[in-house]
Chimera marker file (.cmm) of the C-alpha trace (Angstrom):
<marker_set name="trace">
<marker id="1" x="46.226" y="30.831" z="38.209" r="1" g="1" b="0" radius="0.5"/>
<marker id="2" x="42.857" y="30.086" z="39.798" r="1" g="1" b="0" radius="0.5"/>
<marker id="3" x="41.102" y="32.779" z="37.488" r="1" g="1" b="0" radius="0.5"/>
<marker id="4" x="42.426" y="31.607" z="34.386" r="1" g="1" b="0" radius="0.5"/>
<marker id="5" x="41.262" y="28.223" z="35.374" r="1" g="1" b="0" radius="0.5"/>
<marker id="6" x="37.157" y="28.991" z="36.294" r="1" g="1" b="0" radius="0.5"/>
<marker id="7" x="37.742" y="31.152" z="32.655" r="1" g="1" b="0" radius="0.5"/>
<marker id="8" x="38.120" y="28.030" z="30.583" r="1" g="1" b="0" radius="0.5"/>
<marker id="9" x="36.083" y="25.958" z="32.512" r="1" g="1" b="0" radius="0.5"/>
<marker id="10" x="33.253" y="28.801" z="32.000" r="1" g="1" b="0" radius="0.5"/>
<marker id="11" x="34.384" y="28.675" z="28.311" r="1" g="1" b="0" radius="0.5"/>
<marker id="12" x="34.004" y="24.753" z="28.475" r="1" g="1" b="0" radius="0.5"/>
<marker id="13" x="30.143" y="24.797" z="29.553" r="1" g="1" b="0" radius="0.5"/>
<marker id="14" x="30.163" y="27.953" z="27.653" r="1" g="1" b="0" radius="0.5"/>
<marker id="15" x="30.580" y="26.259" z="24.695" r="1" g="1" b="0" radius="0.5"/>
<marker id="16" x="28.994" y="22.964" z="25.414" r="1" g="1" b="0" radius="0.5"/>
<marker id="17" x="25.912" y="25.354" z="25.812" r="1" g="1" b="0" radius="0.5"/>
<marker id="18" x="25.951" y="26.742" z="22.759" r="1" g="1" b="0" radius="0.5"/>
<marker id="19" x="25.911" y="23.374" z="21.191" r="1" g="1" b="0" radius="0.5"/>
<marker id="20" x="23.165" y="22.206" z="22.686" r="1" g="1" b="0" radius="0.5"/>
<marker id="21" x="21.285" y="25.610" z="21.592" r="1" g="1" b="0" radius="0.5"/>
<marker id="22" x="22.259" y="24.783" z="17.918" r="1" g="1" b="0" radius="0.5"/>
<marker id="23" x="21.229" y="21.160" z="18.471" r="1" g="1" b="0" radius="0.5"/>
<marker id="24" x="17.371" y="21.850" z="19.728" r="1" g="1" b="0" radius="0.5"/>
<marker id="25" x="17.538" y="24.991" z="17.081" r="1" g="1" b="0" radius="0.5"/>
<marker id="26" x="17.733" y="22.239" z="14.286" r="1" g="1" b="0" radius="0.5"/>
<marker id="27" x="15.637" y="19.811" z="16.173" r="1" g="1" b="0" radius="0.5"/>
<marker id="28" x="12.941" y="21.977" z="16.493" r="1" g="1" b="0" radius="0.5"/>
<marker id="29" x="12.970" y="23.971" z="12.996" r="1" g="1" b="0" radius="0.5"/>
<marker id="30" x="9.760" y="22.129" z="12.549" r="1" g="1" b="0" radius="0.5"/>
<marker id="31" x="8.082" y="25.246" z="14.621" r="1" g="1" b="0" radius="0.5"/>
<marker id="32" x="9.228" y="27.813" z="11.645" r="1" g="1" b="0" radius="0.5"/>
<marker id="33" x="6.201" y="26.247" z="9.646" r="1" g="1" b="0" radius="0.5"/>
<marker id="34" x="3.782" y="27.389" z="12.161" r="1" g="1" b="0" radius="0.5"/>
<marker id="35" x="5.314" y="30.305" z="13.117" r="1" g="1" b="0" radius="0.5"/>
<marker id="36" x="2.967" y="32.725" z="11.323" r="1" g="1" b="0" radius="0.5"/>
<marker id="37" x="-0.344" y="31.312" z="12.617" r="1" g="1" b="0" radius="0.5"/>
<marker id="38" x="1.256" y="30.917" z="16.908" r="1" g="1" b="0" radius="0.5"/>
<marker id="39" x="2.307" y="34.490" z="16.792" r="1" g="1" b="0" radius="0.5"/>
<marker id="40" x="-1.599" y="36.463" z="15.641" r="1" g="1" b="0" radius="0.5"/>
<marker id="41" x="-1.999" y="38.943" z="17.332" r="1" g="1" b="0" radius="0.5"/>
<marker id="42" x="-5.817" y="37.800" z="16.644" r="1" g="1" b="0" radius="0.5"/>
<marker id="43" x="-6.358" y="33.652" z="16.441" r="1" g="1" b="0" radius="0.5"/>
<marker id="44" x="-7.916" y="32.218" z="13.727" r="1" g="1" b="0" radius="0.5"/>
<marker id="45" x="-11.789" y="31.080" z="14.382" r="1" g="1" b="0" radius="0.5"/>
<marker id="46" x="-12.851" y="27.517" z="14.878" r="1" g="1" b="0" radius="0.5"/>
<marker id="47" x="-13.299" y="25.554" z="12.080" r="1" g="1" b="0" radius="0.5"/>
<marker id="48" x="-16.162" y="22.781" z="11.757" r="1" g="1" b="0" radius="0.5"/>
<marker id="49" x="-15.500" y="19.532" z="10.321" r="1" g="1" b="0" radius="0.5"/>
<marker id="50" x="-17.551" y="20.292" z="7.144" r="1" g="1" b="0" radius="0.5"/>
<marker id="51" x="-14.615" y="23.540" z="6.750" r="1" g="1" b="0" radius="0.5"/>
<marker id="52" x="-12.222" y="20.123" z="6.931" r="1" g="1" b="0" radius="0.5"/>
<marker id="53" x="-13.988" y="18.008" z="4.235" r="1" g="1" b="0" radius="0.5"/>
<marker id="54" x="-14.395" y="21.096" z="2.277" r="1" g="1" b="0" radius="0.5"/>
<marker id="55" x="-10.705" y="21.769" z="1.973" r="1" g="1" b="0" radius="0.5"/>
<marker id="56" x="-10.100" y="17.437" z="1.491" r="1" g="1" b="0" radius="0.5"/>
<marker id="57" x="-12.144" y="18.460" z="-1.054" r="1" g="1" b="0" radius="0.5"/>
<marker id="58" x="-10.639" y="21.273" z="-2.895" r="1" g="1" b="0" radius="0.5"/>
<marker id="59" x="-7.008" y="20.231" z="-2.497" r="1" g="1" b="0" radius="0.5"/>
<marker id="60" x="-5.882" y="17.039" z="-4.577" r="1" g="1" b="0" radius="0.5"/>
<marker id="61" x="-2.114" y="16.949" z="-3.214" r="1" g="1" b="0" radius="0.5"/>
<marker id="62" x="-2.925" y="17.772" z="0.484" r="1" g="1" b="0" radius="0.5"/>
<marker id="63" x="-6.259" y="16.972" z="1.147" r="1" g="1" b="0" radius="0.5"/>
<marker id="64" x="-6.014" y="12.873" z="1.445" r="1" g="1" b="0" radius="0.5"/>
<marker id="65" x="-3.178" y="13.517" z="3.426" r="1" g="1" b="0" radius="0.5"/>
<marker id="66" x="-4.662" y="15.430" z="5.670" r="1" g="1" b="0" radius="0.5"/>
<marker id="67" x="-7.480" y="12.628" z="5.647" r="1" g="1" b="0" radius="0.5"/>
<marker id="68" x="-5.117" y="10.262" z="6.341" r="1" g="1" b="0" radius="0.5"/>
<marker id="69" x="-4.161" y="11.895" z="9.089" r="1" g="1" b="0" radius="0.5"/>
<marker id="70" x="-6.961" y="12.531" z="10.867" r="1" g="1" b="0" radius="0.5"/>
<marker id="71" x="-7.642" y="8.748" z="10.405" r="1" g="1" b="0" radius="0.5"/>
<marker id="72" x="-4.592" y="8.559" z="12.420" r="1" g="1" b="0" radius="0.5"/>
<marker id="73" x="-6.015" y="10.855" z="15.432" r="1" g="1" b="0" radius="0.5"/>
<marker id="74" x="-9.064" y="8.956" z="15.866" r="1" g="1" b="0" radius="0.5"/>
<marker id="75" x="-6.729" y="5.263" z="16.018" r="1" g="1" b="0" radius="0.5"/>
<marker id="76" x="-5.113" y="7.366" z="18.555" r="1" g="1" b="0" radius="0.5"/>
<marker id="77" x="-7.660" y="8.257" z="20.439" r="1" g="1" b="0" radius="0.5"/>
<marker id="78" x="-9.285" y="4.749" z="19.854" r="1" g="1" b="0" radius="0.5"/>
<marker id="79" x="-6.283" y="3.382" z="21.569" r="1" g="1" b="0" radius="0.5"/>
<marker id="80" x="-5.996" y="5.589" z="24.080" r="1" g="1" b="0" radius="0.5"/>
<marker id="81" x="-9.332" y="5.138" z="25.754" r="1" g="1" b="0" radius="0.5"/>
<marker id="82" x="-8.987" y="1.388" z="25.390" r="1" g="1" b="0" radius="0.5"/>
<marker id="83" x="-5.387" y="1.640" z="27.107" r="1" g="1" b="0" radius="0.5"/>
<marker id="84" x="-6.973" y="3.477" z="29.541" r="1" g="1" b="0" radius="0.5"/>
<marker id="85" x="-10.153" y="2.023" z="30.134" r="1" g="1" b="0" radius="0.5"/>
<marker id="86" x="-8.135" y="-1.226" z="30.303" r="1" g="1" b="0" radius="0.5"/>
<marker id="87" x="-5.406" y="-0.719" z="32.822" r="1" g="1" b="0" radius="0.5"/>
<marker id="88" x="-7.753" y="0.975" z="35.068" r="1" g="1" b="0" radius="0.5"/>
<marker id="89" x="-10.196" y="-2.238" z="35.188" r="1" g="1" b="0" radius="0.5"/>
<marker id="90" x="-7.166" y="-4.476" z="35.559" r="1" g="1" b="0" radius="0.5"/>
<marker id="91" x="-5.748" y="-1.721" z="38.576" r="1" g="1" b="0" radius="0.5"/>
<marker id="92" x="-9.087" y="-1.900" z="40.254" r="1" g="1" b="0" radius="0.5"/>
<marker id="93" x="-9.814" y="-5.359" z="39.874" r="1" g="1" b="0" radius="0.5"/>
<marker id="94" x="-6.642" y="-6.221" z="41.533" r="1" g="1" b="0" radius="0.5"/>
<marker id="95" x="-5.924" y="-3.646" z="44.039" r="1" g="1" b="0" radius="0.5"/>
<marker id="96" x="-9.423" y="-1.949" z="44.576" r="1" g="1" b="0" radius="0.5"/>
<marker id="97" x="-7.097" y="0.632" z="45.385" r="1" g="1" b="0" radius="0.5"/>
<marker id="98" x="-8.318" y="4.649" z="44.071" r="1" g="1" b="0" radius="0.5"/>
<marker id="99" x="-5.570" y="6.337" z="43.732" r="1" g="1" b="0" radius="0.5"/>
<marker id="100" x="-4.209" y="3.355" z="41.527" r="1" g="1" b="0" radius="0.5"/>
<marker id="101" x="-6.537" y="3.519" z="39.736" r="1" g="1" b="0" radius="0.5"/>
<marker id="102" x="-6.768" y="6.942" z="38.502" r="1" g="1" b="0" radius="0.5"/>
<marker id="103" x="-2.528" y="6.363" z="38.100" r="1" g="1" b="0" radius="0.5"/>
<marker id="104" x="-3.303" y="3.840" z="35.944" r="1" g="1" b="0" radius="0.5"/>
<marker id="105" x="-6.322" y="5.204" z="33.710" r="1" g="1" b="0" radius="0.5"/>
<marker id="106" x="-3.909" y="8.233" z="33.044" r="1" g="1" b="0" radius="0.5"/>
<marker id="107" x="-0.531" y="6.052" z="32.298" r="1" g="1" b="0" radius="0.5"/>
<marker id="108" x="-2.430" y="3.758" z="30.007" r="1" g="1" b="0" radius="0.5"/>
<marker id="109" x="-4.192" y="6.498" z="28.217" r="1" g="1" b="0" radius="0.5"/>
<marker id="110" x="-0.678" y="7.651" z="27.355" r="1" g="1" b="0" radius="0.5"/>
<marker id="111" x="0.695" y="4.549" z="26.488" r="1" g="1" b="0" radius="0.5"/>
<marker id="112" x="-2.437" y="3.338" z="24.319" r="1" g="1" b="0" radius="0.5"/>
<marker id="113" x="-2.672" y="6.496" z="22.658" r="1" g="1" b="0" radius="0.5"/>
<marker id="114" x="1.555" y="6.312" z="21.805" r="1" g="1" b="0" radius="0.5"/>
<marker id="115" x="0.635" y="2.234" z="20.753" r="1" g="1" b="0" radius="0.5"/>
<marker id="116" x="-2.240" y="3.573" z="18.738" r="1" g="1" b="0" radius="0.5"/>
<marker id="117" x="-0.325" y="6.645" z="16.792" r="1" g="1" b="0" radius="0.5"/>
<marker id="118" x="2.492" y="4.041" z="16.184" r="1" g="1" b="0" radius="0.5"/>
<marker id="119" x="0.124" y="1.040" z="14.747" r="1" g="1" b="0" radius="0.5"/>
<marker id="120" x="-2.165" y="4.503" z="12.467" r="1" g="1" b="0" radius="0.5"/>
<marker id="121" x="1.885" y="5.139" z="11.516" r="1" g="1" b="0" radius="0.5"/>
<marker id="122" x="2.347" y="1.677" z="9.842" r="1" g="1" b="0" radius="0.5"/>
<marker id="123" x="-1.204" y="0.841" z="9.207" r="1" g="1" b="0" radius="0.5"/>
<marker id="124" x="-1.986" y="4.255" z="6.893" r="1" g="1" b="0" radius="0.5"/>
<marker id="125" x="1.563" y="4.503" z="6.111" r="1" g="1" b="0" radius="0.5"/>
<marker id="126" x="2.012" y="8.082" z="7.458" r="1" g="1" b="0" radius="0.5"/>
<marker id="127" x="5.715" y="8.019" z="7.429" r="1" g="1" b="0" radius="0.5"/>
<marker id="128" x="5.324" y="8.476" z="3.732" r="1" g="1" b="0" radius="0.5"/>
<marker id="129" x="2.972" y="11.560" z="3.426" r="1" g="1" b="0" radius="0.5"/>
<marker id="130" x="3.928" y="15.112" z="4.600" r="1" g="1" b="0" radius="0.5"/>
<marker id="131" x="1.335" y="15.470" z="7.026" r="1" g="1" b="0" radius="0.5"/>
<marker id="132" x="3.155" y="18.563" z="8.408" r="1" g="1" b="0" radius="0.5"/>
<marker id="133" x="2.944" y="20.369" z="5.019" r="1" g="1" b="0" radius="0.5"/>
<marker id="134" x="-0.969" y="19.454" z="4.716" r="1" g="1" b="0" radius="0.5"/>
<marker id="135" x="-1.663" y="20.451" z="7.802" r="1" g="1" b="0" radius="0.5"/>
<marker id="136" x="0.237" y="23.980" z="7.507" r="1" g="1" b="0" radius="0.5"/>
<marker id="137" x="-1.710" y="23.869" z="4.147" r="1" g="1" b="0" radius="0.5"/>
<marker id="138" x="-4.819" y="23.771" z="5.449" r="1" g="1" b="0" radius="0.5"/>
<marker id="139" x="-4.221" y="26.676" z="7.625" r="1" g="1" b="0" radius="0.5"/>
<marker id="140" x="-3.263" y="28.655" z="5.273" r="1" g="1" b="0" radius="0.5"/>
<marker id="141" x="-6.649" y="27.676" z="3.485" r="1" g="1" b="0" radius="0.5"/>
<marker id="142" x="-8.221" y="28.465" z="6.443" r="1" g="1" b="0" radius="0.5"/>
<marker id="143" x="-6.427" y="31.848" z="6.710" r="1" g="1" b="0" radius="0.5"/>
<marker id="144" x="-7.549" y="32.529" z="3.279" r="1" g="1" b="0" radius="0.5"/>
<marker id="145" x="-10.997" y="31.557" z="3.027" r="1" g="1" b="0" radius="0.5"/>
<marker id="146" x="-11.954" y="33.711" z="6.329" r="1" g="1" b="0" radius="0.5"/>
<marker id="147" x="-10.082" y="36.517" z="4.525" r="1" g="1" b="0" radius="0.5"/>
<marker id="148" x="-8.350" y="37.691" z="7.491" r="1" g="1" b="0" radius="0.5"/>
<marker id="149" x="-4.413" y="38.691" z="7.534" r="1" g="1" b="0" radius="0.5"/>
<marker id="150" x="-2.625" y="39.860" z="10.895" r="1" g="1" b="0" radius="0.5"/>
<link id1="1" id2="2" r="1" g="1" b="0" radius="0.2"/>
<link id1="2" id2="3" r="1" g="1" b="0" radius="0.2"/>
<link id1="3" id2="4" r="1" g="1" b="0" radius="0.2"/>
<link id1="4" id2="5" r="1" g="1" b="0" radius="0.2"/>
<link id1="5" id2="6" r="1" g="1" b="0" radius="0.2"/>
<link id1="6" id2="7" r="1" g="1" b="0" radius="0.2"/>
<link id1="7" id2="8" r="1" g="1" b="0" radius="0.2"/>
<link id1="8" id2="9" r="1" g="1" b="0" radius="0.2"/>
<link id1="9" id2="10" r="1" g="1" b="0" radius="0.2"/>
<link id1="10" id2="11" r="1" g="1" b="0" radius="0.2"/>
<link id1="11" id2="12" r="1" g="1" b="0" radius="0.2"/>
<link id1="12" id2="13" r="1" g="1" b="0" radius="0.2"/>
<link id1="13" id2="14" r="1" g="1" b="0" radius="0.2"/>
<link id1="14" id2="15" r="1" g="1" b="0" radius="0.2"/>
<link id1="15" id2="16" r="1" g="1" b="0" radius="0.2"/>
<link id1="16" id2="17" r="1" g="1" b="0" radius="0.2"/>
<link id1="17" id2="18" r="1" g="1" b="0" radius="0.2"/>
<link id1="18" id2="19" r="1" g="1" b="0" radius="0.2"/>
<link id1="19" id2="20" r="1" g="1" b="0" radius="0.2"/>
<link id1="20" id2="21" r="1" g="1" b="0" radius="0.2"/>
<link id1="21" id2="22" r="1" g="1" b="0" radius="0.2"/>
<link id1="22" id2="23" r="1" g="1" b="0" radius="0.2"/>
<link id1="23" id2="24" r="1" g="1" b="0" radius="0.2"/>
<link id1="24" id2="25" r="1" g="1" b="0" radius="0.2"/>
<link id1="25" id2="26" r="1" g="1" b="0" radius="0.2"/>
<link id1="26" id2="27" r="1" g="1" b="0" radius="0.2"/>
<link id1="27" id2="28" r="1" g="1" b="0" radius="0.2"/>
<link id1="28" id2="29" r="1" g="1" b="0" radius="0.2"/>
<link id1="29" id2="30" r="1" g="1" b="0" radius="0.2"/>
<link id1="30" id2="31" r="1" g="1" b="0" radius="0.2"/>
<link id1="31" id2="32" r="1" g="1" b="0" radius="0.2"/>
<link id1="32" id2="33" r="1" g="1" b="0" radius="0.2"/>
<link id1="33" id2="34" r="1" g="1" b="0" radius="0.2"/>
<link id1="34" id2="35" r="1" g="1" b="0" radius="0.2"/>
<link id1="35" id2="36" r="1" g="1" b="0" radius="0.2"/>
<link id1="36" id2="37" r="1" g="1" b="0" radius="0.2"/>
<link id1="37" id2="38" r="1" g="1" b="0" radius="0.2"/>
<link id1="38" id2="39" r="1" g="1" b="0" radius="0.2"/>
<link id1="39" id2="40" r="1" g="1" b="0" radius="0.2"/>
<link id1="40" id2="41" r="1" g="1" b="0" radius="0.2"/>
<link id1="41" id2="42" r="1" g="1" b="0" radius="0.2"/>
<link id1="42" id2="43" r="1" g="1" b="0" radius="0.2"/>
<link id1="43" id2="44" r="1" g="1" b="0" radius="0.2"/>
<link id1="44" id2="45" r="1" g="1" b="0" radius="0.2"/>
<link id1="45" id2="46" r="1" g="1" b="0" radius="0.2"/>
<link id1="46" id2="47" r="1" g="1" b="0" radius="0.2"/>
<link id1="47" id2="48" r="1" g="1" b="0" radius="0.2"/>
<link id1="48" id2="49" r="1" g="1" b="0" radius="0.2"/>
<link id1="49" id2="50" r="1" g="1" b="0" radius="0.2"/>
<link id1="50" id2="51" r="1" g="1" b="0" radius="0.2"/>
<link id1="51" id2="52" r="1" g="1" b="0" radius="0.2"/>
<link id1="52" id2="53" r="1" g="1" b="0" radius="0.2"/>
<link id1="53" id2="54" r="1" g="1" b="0" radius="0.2"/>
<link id1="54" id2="55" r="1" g="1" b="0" radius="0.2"/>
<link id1="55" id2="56" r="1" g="1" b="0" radius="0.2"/>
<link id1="56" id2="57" r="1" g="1" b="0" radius="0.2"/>
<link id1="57" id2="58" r="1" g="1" b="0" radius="0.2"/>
<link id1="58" id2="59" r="1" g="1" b="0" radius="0.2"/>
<link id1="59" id2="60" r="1" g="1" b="0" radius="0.2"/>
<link id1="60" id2="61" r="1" g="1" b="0" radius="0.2"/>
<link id1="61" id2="62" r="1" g="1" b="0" radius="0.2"/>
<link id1="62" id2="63" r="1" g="1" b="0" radius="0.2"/>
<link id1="63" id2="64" r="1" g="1" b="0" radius="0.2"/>
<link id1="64" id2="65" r="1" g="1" b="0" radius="0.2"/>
<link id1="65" id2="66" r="1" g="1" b="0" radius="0.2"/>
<link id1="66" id2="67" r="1" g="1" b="0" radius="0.2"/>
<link id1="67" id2="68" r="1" g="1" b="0" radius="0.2"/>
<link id1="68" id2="69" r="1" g="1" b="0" radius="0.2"/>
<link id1="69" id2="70" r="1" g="1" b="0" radius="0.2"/>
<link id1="70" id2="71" r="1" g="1" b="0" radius="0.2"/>
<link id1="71" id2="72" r="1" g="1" b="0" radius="0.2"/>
<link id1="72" id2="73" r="1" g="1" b="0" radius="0.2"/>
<link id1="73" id2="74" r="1" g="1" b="0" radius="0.2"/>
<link id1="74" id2="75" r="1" g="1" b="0" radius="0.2"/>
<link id1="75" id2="76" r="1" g="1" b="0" radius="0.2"/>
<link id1="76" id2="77" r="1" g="1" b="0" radius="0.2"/>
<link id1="77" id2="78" r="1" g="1" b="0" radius="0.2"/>
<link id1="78" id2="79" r="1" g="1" b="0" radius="0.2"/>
<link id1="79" id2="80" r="1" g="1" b="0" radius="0.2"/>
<link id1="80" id2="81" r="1" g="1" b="0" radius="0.2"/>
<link id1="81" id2="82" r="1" g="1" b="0" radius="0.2"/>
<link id1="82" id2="83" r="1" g="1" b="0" radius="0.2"/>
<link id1="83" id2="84" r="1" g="1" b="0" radius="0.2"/>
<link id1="84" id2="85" r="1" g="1" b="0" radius="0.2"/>
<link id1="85" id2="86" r="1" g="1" b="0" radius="0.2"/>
<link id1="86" id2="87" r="1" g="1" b="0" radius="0.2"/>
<link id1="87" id2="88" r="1" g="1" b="0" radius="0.2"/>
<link id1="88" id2="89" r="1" g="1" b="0" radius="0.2"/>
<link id1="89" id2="90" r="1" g="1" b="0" radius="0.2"/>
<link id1="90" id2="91" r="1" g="1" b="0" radius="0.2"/>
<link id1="91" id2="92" r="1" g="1" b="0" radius="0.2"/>
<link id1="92" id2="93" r="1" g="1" b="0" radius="0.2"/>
<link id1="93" id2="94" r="1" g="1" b="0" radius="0.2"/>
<link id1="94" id2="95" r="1" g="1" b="0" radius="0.2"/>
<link id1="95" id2="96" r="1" g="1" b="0" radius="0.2"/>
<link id1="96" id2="97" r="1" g="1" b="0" radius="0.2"/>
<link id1="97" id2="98" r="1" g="1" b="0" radius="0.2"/>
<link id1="98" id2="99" r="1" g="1" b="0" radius="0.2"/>
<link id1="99" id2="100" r="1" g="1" b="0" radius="0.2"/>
<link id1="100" id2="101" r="1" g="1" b="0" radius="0.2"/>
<link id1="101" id2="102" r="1" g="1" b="0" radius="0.2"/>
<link id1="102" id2="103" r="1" g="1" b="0" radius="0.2"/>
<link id1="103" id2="104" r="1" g="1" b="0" radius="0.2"/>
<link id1="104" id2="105" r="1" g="1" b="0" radius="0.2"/>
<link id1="105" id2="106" r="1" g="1" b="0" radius="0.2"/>
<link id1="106" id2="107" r="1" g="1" b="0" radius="0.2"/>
<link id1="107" id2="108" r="1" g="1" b="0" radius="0.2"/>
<link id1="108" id2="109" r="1" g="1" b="0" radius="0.2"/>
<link id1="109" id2="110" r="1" g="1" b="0" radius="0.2"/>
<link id1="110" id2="111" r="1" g="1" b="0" radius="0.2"/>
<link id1="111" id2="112" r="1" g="1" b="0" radius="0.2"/>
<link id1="112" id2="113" r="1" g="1" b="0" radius="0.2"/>
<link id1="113" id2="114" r="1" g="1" b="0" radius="0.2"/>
<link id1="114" id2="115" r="1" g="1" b="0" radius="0.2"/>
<link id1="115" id2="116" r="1" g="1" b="0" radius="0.2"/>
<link id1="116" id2="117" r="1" g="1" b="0" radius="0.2"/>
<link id1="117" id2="118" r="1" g="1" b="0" radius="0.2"/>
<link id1="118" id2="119" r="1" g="1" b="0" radius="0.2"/>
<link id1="119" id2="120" r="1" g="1" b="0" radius="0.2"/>
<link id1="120" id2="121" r="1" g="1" b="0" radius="0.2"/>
<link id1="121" id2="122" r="1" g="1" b="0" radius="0.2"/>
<link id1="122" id2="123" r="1" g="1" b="0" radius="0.2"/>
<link id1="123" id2="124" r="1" g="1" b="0" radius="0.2"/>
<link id1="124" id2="125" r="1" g="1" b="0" radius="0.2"/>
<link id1="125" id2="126" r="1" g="1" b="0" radius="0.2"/>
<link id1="126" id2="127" r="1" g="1" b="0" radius="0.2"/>
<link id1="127" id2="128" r="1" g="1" b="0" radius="0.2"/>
<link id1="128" id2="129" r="1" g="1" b="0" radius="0.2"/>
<link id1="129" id2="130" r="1" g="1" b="0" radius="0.2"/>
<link id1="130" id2="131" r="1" g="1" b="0" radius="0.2"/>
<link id1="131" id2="132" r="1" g="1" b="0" radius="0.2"/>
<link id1="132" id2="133" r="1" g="1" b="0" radius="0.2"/>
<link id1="133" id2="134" r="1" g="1" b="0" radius="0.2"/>
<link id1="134" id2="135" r="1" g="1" b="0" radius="0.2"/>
<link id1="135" id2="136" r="1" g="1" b="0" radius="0.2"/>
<link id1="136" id2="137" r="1" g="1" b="0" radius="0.2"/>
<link id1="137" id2="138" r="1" g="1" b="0" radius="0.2"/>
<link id1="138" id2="139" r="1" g="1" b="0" radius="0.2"/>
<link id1="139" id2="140" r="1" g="1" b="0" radius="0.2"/>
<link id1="140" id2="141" r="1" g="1" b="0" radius="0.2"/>
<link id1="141" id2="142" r="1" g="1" b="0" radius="0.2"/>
<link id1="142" id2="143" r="1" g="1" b="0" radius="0.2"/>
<link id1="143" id2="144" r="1" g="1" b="0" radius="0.2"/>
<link id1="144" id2="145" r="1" g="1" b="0" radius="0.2"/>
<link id1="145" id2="146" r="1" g="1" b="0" radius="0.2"/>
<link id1="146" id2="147" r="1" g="1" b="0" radius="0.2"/>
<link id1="147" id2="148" r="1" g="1" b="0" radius="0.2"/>
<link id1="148" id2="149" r="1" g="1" b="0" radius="0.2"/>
<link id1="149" id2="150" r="1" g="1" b="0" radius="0.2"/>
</marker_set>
């Protein structure tokens, strides 16, 4: 009687596992576009910004997206350093405390950079433009132009 009962309670957790698997396996499909340039066996080089431009360029459907988007990483980073810079001067100012201070330079780097993404979101309108695509795009560009296939 016991057995049968640790059987369908395995079967329970069983089951609620595999549901979860499926769940993140949908969630995170997203990888499957980047699939073949995370698993090279050699990594691509480095590009340079002018490699960018040249490609913004070339591309008329992908290439102001991808501008647009890296528009959107440099708001980021914009607010980033001025959530961090600022929390840290308010932490110090008020606690003269070190350890605070580094706490807080690192929390409100995070949160400005997550503020700034969200305002470059709305601002440039990104949840309009399939910056995933452009950016696998360019890659592939990339992959191309150095003439290199693993």
């Amino acid at each position: 009687m016991a057995d049968s009962s640790a059987d369908s309670s395995a079967s329970f957790f069983r089951r609620h596992l595999e549901g979860w698997k499926g769940y993140w396996a949908e969630r995170l499909s997203i990888i499957d576009n980047y699939r073949p340039f995370l698993n090279r066996n050699k990594p691509l080089p480095k590009w340079s910004v002018s490699d960018v431009e040249e490609f913004i360029a070339s591309d008329p459907v992908y290439g102001p997206t991808l501008k647009t988007a890296r528009e959107a990483a440099k708001i980021a980073a914009a607010g980033g350093l001025i959530g961090a810079v600022s929390t840290a001067a308010v932490s110090w100012k008020y606690s003269r405390s070190p350890h605070g201070a580094v706490l807080s330079l690192v929390a409100g780097g995070v949160f400005g950079m997550t503020f700034g993404q969200e305002i470059a979101n709305h601002w440039l309108q990104l949840y309009r433009l399939d910056t995933l695509g452009s950016e696998v795009k360019f890659l592939e560009w990339w992959e191309r132009k150095i003439g290199e296939r693993s």
